[in-house]
C-alpha positions as CSV (number, residue, x, y, z in Angstrom):
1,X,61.3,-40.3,67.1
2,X,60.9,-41.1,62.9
3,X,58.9,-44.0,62.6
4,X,58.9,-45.8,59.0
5,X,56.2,-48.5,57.7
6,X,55.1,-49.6,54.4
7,X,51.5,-49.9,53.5
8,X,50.3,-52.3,50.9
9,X,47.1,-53.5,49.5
10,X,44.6,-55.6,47.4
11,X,47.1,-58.3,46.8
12,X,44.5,-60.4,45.5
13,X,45.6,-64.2,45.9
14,X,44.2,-66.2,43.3
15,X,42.9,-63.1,40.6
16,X,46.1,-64.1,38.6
17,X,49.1,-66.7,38.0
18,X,50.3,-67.1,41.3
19,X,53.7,-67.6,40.7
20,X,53.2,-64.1,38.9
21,X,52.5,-62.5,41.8
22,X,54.6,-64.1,44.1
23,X,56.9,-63.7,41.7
24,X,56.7,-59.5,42.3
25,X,55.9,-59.4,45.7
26,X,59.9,-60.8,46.1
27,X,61.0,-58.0,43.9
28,X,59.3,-55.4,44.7
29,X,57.7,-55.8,48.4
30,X,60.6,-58.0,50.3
31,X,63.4,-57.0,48.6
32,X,62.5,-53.4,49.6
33,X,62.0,-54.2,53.2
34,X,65.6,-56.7,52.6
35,X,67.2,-53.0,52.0
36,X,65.8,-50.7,54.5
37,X,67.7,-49.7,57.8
38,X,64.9,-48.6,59.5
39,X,61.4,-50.2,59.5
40,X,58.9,-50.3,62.1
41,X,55.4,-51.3,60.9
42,X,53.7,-52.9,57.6
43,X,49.8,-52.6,56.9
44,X,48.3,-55.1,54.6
45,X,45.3,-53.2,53.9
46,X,42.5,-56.2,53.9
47,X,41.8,-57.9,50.2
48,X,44.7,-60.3,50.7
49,X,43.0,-63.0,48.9
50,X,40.8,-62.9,46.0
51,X,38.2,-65.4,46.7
52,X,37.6,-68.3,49.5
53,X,40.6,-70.8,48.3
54,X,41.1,-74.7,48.6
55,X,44.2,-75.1,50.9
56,X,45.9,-76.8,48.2
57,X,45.9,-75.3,45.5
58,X,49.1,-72.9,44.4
59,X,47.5,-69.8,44.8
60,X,46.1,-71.1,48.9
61,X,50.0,-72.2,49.4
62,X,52.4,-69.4,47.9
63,X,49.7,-67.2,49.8
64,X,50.8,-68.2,53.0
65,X,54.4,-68.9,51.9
66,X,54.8,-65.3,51.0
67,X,53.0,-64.4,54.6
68,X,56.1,-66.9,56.1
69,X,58.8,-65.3,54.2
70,X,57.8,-62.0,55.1
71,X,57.5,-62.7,59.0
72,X,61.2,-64.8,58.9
73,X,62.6,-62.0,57.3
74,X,60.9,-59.5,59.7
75,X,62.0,-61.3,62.6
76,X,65.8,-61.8,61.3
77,X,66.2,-57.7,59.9
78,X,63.5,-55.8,61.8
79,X,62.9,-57.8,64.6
80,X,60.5,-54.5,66.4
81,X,58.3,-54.5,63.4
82,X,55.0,-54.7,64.0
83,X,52.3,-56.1,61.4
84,X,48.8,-55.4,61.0
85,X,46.6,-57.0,58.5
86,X,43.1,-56.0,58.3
87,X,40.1,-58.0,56.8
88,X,38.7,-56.6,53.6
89,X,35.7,-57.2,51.4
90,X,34.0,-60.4,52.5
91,X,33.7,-62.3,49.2
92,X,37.6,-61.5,49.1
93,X,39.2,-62.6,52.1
94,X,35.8,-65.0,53.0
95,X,37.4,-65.5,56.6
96,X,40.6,-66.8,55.7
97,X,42.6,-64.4,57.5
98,X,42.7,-66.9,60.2
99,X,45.2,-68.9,59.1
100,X,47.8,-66.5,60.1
101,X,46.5,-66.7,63.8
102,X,49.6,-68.7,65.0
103,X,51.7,-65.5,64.3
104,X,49.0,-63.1,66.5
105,X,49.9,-65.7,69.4
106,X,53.6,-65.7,68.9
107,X,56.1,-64.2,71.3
108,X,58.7,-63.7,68.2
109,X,56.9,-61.4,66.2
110,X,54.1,-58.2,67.0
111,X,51.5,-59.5,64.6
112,X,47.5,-58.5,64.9
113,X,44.7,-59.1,62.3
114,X,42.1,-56.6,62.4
115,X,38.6,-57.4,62.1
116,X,36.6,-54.3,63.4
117,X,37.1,-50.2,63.6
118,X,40.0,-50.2,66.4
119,X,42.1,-47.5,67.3
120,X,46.2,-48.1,68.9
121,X,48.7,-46.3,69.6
122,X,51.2,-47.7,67.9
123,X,54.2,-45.9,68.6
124,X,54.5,-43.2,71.8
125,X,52.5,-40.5,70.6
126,X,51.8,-42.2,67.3
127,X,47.8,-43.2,67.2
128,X,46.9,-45.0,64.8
129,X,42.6,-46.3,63.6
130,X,42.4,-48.9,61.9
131,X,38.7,-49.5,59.7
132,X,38.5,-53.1,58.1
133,X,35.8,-53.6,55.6
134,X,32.5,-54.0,57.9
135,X,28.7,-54.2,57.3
136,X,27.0,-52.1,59.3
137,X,23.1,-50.7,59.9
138,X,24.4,-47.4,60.6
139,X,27.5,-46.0,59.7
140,X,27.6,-43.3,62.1
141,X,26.8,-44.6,65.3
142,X,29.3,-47.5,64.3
143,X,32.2,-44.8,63.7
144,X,31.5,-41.5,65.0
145,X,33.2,-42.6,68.3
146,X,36.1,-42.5,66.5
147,X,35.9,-40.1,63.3
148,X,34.5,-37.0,65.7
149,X,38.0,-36.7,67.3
150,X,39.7,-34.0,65.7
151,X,43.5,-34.1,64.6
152,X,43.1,-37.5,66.7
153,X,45.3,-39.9,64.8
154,X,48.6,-39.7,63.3
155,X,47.3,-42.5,60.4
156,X,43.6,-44.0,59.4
157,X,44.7,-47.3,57.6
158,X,40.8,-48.8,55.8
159,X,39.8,-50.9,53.6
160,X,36.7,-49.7,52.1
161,X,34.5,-46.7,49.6
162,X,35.7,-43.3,49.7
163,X,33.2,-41.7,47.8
164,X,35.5,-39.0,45.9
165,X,37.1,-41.9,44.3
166,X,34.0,-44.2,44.2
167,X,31.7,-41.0,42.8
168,X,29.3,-43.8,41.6
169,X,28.4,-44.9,44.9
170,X,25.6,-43.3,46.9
171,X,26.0,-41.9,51.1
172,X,25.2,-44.6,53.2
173,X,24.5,-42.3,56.3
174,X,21.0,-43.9,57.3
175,X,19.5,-46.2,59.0
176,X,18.8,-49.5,57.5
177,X,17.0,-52.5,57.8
178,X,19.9,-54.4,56.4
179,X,23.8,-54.4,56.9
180,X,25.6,-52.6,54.1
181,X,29.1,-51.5,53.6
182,X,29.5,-47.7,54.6
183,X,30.9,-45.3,52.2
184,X,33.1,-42.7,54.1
185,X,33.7,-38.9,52.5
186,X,37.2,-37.7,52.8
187,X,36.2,-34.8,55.2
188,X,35.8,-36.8,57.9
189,X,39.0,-38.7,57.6
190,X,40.2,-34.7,57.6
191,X,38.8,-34.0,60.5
192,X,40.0,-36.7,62.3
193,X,43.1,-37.7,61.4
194,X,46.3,-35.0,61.3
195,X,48.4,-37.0,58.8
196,X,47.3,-39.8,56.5
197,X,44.5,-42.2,55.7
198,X,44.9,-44.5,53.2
199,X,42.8,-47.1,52.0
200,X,42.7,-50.0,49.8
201,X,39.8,-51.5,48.1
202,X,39.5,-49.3,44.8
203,X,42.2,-50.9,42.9
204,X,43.4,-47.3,40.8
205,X,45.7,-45.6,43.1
206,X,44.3,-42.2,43.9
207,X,45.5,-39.4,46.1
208,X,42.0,-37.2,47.3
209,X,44.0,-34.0,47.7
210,X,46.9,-34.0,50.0
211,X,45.8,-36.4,53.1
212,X,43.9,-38.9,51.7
213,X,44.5,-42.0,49.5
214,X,44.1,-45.6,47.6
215,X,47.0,-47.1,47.4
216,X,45.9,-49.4,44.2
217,X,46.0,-52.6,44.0
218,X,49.5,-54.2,44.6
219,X,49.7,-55.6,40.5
220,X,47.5,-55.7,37.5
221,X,45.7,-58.3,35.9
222,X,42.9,-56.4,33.8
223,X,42.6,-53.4,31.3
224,X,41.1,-50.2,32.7
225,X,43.9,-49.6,35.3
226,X,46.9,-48.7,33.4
227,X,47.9,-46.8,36.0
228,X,51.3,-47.2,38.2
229,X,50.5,-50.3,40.4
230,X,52.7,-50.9,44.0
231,X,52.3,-49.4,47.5
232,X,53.1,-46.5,49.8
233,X,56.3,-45.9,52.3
234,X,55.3,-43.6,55.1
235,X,56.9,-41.9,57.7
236,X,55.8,-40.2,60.7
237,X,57.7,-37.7,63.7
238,X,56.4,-38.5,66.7
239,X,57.5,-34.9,68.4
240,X,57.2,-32.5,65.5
241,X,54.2,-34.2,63.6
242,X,55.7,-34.2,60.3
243,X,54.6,-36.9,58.3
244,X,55.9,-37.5,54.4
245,X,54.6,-40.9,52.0
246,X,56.1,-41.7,48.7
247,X,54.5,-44.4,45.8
248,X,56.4,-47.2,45.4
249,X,55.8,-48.6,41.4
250,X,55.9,-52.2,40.9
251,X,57.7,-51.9,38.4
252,X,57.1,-55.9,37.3
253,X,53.2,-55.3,37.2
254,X,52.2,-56.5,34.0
255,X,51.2,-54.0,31.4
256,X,47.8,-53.8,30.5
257,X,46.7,-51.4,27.0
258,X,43.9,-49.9,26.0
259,X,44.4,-48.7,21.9
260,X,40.8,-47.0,20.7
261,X,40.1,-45.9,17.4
262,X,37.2,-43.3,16.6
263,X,35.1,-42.5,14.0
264,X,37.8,-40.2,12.6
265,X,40.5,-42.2,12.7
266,X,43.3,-42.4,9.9
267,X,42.9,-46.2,9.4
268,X,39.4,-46.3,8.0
269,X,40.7,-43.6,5.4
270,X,43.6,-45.6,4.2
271,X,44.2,-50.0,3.9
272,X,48.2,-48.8,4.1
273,X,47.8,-47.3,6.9
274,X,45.2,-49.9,8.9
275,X,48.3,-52.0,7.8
276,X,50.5,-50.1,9.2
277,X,49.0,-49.6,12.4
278,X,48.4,-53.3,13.4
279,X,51.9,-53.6,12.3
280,X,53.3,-52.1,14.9
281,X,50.6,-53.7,17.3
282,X,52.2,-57.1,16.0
283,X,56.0,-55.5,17.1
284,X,54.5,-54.9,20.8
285,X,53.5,-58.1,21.4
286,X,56.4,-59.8,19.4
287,X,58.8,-57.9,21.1
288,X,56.8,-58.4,24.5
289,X,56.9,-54.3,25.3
290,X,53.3,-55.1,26.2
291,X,51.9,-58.3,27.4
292,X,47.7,-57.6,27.0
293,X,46.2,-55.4,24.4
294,X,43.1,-54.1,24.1
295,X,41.6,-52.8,20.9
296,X,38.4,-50.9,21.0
297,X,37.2,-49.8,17.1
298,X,34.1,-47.6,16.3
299,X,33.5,-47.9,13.0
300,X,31.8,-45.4,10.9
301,X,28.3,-45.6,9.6
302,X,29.6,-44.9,6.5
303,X,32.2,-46.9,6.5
304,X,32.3,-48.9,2.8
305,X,34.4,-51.8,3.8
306,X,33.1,-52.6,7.3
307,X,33.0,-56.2,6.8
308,X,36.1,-56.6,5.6
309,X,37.7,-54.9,8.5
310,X,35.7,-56.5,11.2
311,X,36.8,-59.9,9.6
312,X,40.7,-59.0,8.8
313,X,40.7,-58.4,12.4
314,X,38.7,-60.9,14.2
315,X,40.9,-63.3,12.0
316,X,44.1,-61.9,12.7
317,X,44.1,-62.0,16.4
318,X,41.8,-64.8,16.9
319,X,44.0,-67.1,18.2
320,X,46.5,-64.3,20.4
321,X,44.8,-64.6,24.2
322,X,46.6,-61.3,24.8
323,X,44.5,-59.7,22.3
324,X,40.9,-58.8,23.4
325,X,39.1,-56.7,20.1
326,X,36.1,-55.2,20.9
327,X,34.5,-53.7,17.9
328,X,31.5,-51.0,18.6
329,X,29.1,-48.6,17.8
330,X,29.0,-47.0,13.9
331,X,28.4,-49.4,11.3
332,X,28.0,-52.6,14.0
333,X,25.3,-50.9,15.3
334,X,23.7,-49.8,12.6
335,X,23.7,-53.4,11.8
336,X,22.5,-54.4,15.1
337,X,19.3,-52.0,14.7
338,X,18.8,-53.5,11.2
339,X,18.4,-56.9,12.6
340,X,15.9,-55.7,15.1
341,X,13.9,-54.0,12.7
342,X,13.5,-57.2,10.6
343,X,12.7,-59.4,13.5
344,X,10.1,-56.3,14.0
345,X,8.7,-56.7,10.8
346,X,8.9,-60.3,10.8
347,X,6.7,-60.8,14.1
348,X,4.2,-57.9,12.7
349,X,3.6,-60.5,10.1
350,X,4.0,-63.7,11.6
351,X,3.0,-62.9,15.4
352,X,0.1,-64.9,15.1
353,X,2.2,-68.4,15.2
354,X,2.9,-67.3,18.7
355,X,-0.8,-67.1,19.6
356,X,-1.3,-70.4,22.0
357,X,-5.1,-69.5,21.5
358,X,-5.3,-69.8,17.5
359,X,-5.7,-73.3,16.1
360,X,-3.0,-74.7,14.5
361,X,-5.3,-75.0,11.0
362,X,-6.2,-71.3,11.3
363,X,-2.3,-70.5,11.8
364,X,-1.5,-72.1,8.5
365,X,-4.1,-70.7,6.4
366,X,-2.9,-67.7,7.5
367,X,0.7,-68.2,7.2
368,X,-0.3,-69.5,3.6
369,X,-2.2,-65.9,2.9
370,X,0.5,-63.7,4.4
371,X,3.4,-65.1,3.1
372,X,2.3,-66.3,-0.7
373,X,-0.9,-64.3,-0.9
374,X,-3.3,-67.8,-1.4
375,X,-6.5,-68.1,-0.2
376,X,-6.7,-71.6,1.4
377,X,-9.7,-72.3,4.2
378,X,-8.8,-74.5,7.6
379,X,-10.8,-76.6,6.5
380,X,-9.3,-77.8,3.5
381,X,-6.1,-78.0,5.5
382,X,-7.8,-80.8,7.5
C-alpha cells in the first residue's frame, strides 16, 4: 500500500499580517490538499503560533479558522486522513495547542496533538516517531529508547536542533542540572529511521544529505532566508519500502532581498552610476517585483564623498518601510573609532570631574588650568 501525507511547519501565527498568511495557507496548503486523490496523513511540525496570543485578536482567530477549514475539508475529501500536530518551542506555541482538543475527542476526524517523543504505527507496517520540542536533563536516556532501533521507523517527524544545520549550537549529550533543549546529530536519525526525518524549527529549508531535513518555515517575513519557503509531500510503500518527498514552494511567500555593496564596488567610483543603481532599486519596488529590500553598503576608507552618500541615501528611502539601509564598516567606522578617540582624549584631560573624591573648588581650578592654561587657587574660587 502507497501512503501520501504532507508535512508542514513553523507557520508562525502572529510573526506577520495575518490575513497574509492566511491568505497563502488557502493557496498554497488547502488548495493543494482540495486537488489531491489520495491523501492520508498531514504533520504540522510544532511552531504553529508565534507567541502566547489574546483569543481575540486576528492573528488568535484566523489561527484557528484555518485549523477549522482544514479539518471540514479533511473530513468532506479525505475523510481517512489522519492529523498530527506536535508542540514546538515553548515561547512559540506557549501551550496553546489545546485549543484544538475538541478535534482529538471527536469521532469524525483522526486528530492527535503531540506533546512528548512517541512512536505509532500509523499505517500497517508504516511506523512512524514523533519528537516534539522538549526540555530534558538528559537527552539520551530521554531518547535512546527510541533512536537505538535500527531501520525502526518508516518517518521521524521533530521539531527541534539538528546540529548540521544549527553548526552554532553545542552537543547537549550530558547530564545537567537544568532542563535544556537537546540538539540531535543526523546520524542517529540514520540509524534509526529507514526513510525520512524531517524537522521544523530552523526556518531555512535544508536537506542534511539524502534522509534528513527542515522543511523551512511555511512563509517569510524577514531578510536572511531568501530561500524557497513551503512544505514537503511524502510518500511511503508499505511492502517495498520505497519512499520519495518533493518541496512544495509557496509560491505567494513574500520576497525578502538582501543588495550588498563592497568596498570595490562600481558605485563609489562613479555618481552616474550610484544613480543608476538605486534607479533600478526604485523600479523593484514601484513595480512591486520585490516587496522588502535590504541594502547593506561598506564604504571605503578612502572614500571622498562619504557623507554625501550616507545622506543621499538615508534621505531617499527614509520614509519607504520596505527599505531597511544598513550602512557599515569603511569610512563609518573609521568615523566611529575617531569619536572614541576624542572621548579618549577628552577624559585623559578632564577625568578628574568624574572624581566624587575631589572637591568641587579643586575641580575648577583645575579645569581652569587644563583647558585655558590659568593659574587660579581654590581658594580664590571660594
Amino acid at each position: 500500500m502507497k501512503y501520501t501525507g504532507l508535512v508542514i511547519g513553523d507557520i508562525h501565527w502572529d510573526a506577520f499580517d495575518a490575513n497574509t498568511l492566511y491568505s497563502e495557507l488557502i493557496y498554497a496548503f488547502i488548495q493543494k490538499i482540495e486537488s489531491m486523490d489520495n491523501l492520508h496523513f498531514i504533520i504540522i511540525n510544532g511552531d504553529y503560533f508565534d507567541r502566547k496570543l489574546y483569543m481575540n485578536t486576528t492573528s488568535a482567530l484566523l489561527s484557528i479558522e484555518f485549523m477549522d477549514n482544514l479539518v471540514s475539508i479533511i473530513r468532506e475529501k479525505h475523510p481517512d486522513t489522519k492529523i498530527r500536530i506536535l508542540y514546538g518551542t515553548e515561547s512559540h506555541d506557549a501551550g496553546q495547542l489545546k485549543i484544538f482538543e475538541s478535534y482529538v475527542s471527536s469521532n469524525s476526524i483522526d486528530f492527535k496533538i503531540i506533546y512528548t517523543v512517541t512512536e505509532e504505527e500509523l499505517f500497517p507496517k508504516v511506523n512512524v516517531l514523533y519528537i516534539p520540542e522538549e526540555l530534558v536533563r538528559n537527552k539520551n536516556s530521554h531518547y535512546d529508547d527510541y533512536l537505538l532501533k535500527e531501520n525502526h521507523y518508516d518517518f521521524i517527524f521533530g521539531h527541534g536542533a539538528i546540529q548540521e544545520a544549527m553548526t552554532y549550537l553545542k552537543d547537549s549529550n550530558h547530564d545537567s542540572t537544568r532542563l535544556h533543549s537537546p540538539v540531535f546529530s543526523s546520524a542517529e536519525f540514520e540509524f534509526a529511521c529507514k526513510g525520512y526525518t524531517i524537522f521544523s524549527h530552523y526556518h531555512i529549508n535544508t536537506e542534511i544529505g539524502n534522509k534528513v531535513m527542515y522543511t523551512g518555515s511555511f512563509s517569510r517575513w524577514q531578510h536572511g532566508e531568501e530561500e524557497d519557503k513551503g512544505y514537503y509531500e511524502v510518500t511511503v510503500d508499505s511492502k517495498k519500502k520505497e519512499y520519495t518527498r518533493n518541496f512544495i514552494n509557496n509560491i505567494k511567500a513574500r520576497k525578502f532581498i538582501t543588495f550588498y555593496y563592497g568596498y570595490n564596488s562600481s558605485i563609489f567610483k562613479d555618481k552616474d552610476l550610484l544613480y543608476k543603481e538605486f534607479g533600478h532599486i526604485d523600479e523593484i519596488i514601484n513595480e512591486k517585483l520585490i516587496e522588502y529590500i535590504r541594502l547593506v553598503i561598506n564604504i571605503p576608507v578612502d572614500y571622498e564623498d562619504a557623507e554625501f552618500f550616507i545622506k543621499y541615501i538615508n534621505q531617499k528611502y527614509a520614509l519607504n518601510k520596505n527599505i531597511t539601509v544598513d550602512i557599515t564598516n569603511g569610512y563609518v567606522a573609521k568615523k566611529q573609532e575617531e569619536s572614541k578617540e576624542k572621548i579618549r582624549d577628552i577624559y585623559d584631560k578632564y577625568g578628574f570631574i568624574f572624581d566624587k573624591s575631589m572637591k568641587v573648588e579643586d575641580k575648577i581650578s583645575e579645569f581652569i588650568q587644563v583647558r585655558y592654561e590659568k593659574s587660579i587657587t581654590p581658594q580664590t574660587i571660594l
